[in-house]
N, C-alpha and C positions, 0 to 999 in steps of 0.2 A: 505418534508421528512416525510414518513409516522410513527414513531415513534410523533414526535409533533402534528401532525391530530389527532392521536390516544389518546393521551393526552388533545387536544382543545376538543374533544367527551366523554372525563371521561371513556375512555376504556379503556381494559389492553393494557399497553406497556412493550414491551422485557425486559426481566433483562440485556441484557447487548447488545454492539454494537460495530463491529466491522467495523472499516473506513478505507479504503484503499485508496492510493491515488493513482493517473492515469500515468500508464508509457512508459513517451513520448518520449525516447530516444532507441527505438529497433535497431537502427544500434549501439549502445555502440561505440559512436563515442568520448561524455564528458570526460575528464579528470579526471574528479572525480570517474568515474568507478574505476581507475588504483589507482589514491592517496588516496581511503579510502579503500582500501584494508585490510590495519592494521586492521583498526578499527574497519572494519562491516565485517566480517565473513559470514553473510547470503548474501552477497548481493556482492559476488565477483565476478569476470568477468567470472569465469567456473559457475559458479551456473547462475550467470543472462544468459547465452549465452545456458544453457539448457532449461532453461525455455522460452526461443524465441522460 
């Protein structure tokens, strides 16, 4: 990860890092799309189904 290289070399590293994790379900086929609905607002089956 080039943030800790950069660190092992006493170089500047980023203020801040963002981590995204990898999304392996593009047919929204999981159940969980539909029963966290409640809960997660960004990540509902109209928003995830636009961003496909």
């Amino acid at each position: 990860m080039l943030p800790l290289r950069l660190l092992a070399r006493g170089e500047a590293t980023p203020g801040a890092i963002a981590c995204v994790s990898p999304w392996t379900d593009l047919t929204l086929q999981n159940a969980s799309v539909d029963a966290n609905e409640d809960h997660d607002k960004m990540l509902s089956r109209k928003t995830l189904e636009l961003f496909r």
